[in-house]
C-alpha positions in Angstrom: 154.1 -128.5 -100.4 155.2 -128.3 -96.9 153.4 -125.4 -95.1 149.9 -124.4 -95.3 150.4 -120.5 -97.5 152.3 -122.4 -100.2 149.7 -125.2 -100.2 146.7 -122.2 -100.3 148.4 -120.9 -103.5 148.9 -124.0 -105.3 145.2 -125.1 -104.4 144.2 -121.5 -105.8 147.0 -122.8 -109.0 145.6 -125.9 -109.7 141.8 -124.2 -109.7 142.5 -121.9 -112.1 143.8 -124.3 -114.6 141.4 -126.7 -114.2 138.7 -123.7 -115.1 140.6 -122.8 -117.7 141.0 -126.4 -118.6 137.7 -127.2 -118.9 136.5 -127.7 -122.3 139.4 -130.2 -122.7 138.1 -132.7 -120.4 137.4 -135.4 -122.4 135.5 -137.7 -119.7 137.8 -140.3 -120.5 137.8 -140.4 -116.7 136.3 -139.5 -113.7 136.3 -135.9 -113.5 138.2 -136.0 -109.8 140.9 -138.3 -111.5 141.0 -135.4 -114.3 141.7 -132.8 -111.5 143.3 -134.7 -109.1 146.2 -134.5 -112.1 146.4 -131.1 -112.7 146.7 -130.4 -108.7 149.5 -133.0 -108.5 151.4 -132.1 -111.4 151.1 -127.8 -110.6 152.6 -129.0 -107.0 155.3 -130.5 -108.9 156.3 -128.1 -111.4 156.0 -125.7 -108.2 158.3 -127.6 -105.9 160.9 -128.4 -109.3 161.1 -124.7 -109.6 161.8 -124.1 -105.7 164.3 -126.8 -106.3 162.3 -128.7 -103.2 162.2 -132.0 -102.8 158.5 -134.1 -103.5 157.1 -134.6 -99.9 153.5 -136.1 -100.0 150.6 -134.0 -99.9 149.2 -135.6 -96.9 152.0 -134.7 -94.6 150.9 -134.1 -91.6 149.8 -130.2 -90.2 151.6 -129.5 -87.2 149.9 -126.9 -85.1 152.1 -123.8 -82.9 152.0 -125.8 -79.8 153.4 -128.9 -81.6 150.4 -131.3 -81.7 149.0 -133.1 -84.7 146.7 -131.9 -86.8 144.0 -134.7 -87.9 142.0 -134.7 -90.6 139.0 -136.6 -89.5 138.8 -136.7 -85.8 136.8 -140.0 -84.2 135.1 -138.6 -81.3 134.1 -141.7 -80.1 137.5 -142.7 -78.7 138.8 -142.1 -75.2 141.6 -139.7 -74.9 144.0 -141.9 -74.6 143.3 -143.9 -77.7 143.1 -140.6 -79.5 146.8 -139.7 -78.1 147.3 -143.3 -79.3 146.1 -142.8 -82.9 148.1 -139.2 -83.3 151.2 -141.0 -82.5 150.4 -144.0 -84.5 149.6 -141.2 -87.6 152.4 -139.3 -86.8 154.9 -142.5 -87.0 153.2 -143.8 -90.2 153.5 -140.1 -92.0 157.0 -140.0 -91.0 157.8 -143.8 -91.8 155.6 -142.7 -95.6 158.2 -139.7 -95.8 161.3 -141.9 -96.1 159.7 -144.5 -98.6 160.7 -143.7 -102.6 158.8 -141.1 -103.9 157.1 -143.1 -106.7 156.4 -145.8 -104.4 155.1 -143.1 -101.8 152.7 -141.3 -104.1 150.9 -144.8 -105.2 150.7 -145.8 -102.0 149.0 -142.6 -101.0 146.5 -142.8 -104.0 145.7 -145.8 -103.2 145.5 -146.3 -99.3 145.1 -142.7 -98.2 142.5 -141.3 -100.4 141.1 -144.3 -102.2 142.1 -143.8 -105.7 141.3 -147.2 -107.3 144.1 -148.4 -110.0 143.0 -147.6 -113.1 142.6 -143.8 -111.7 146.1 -143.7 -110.3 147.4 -145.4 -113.5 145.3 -142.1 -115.2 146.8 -139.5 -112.4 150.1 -140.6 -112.6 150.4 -141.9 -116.7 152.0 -145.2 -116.1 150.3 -148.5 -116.6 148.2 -150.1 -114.1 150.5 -153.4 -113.8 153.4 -150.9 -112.7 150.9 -149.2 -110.1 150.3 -152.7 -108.6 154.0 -153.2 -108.3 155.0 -150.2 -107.1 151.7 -150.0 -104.4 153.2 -153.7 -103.0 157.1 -152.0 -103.4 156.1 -148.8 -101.5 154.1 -151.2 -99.0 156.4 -153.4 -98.3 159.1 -150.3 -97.7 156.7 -148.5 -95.4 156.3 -152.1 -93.1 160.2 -152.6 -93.2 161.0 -148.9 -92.0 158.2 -149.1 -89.3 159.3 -152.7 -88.1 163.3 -151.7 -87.8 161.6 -148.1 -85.9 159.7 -150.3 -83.3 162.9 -153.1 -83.2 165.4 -149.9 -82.6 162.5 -148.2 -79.8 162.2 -151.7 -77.8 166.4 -151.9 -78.0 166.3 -148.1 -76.6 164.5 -149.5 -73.6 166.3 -152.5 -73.1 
């Protein structure tokens, strides 16, 4: 959604219809695919009436002093691999920002929160062959923008 208080209401959104919602659940699929739909698609309507463009709802939480926010913290790793990782993160969720959209949300589904095909295919309404095309379109994209970042950093030091 892009900051946190517009992300608390649409959580709050999405909740409400999904209570209101529920004696239409028809357990044709997992009930988190069921909801994971109705969150996704109140973000959208939200963000189409702002007029915003879709940025993915993993993007990164950047905190007042300008560090990254992690989700799941490993606290077995030396500082400097966890400086390492944020970095790495933070270069990925910007590289994922300037794939397609409908490549970008697959490929978040799938790779970021584990959604297997056939729930995507139920999140998203498109057949499952098309959600294998455009997870391998949207991968492909993410490797190409991350490979011409790191051949434009090593040209910056040379």
């Amino acid at each position: 959604m892009g900051n946190e208080e517009d992300a608390k209401d649409m959580t709050q959104e999405a909740l409400i219809k999904v209570y209101k919602n529920l004696k239409g659940f028809r357990m044709d699929s997992s009930f988190s695919t069921w909801m994971y739909r109705i969150v996704m698609n109140t973000c959208k309507d939200e963000l189409r009436k702002k007029k915003m463009k879709v940025i993915s709802i993993d993007q990164p939480i950047t905190t007042s002093d300008g560090q990254m926010q992690m989700d799941i913290e490993d606290k077995g790793l030396k500082p400097d691999e966890i400086v390492e990782s944020r970095e790495t993160q933070k270069e990925v969720h910007e590289a994922l920002q300037a794939v397609s959209e409908t490549n970008r949300v697959v490929v978040v589904l799938r790779d970021i929160k584990g959604f297997s095909y056939s729930e995507i295919s139920d999140i998203i309404d498109v057949p499952v062959g098309t959600i294998k095309s455009r997870i391998n379109r949207g991968r492909q994209e993410l490797k190409n923008i991350l490979m011409n970042k790191r051949k434009q950093s090593i040209n910056e030091v040379f």
